[in-house]
C-alpha positions as CSV (number, residue, x, y, z in Angstrom):
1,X,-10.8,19.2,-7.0
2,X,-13.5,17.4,-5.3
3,X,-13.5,14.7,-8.0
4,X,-10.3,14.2,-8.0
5,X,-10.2,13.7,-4.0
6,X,-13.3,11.0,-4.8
7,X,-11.2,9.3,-7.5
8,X,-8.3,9.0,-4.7
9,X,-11.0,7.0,-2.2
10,X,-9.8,2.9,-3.7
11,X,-5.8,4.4,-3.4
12,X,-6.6,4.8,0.2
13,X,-8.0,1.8,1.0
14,X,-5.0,-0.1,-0.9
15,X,-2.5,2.2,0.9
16,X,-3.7,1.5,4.2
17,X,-3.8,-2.5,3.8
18,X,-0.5,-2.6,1.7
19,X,1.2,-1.0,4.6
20,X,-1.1,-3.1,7.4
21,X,0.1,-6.2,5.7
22,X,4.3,-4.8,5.2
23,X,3.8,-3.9,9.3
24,X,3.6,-7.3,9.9
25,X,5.5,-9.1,7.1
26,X,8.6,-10.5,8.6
27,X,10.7,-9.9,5.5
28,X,10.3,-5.8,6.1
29,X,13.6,-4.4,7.5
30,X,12.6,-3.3,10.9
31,X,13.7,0.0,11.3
32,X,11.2,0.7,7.9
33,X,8.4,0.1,10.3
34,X,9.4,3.0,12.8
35,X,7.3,5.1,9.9
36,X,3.6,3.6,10.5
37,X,4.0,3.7,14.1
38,X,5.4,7.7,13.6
39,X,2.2,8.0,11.6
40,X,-0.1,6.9,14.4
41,X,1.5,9.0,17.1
42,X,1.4,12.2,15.3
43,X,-2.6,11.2,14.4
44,X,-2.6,10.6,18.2
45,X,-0.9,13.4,19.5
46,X,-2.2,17.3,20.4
47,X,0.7,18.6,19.1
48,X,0.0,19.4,15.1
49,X,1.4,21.5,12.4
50,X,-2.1,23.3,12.4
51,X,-4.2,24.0,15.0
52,X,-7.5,22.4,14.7
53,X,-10.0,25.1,15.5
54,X,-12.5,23.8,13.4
55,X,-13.3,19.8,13.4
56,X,-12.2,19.0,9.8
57,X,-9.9,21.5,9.0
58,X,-7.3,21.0,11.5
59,X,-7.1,17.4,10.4
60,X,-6.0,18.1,6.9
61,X,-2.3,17.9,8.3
62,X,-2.7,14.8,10.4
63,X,-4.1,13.3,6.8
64,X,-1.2,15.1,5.0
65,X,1.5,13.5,7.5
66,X,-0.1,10.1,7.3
67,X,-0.6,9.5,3.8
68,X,3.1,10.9,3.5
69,X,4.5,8.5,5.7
70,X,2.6,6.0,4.9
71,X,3.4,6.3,1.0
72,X,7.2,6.5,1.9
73,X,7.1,3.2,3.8
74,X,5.6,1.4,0.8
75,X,7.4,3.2,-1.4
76,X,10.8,2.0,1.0
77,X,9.6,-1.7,1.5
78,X,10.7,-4.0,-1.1
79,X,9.6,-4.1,-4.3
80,X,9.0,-7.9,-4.7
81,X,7.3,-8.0,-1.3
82,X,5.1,-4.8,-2.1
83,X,3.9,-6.3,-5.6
84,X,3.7,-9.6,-3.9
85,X,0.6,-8.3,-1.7
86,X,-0.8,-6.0,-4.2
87,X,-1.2,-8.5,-6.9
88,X,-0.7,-11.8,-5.7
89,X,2.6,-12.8,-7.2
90,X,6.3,-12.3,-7.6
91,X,7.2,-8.8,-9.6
92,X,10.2,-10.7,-11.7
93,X,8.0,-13.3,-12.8
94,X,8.8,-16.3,-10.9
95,X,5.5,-17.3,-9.8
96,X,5.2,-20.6,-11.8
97,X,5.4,-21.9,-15.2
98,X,3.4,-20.2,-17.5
99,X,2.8,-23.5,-19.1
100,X,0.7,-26.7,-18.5
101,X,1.5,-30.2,-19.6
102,X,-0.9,-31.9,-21.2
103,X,-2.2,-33.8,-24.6
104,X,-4.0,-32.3,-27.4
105,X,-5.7,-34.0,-30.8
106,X,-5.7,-32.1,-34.0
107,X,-9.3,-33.0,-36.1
108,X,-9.0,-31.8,-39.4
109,X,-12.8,-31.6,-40.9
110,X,-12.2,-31.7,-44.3
């Protein structure tokens, strides 16, 4: 379990800035964005789904909540915008020619 938690660490990381960068991409349909901020508040907030009587345990849901939201924002965003930030270029393949121009010379050796 705990591995598996450890293996999860770089999916954090991504999560968090994918949904940093769709907060403030223009092209996001505002009302998507109400989920972040939801996320925050409830981190923010006393009132929780468990109590926290011991520090670390009561957080579990705050993480639970946040990485839910979080996920369903992504997840909601569009697709071409989403794989836009993650790798750099359009999903449907309309990034650029795949080709250069240019001048080659065949030397045959023998």
């Amino acid at each position: 379990m705990l591995v598996r938690l450890l293996l999860m660490v770089p999916f954090v990381g991504q999560l968090l800035r994918v949904s940093w960068l769709l907060f403030w991409d223009r092209r996001v349909f505002p009302l998507l964005k109400v989920m972040p901020l939801a996320a925050v508040i409830y981190v923010l907030s006393p009132v929780d789904l468990l109590r926290d009587y011991k520090l670390g345990f009561g957080q579990i849901d705050d993480v639970i909540v946040s990485a839910v939201l979080l996920t369903l924002f992504v997840m909601l965003s569009p697709r071409k915008i989403v794989s836009e930030l993650i790798h750099g270029r359009d999903p449907d393949g309309d990034d650029g020619p795949d080709a250069i121009d240019g001048k080659y010379r065949y030397v045959d050796r023998e």
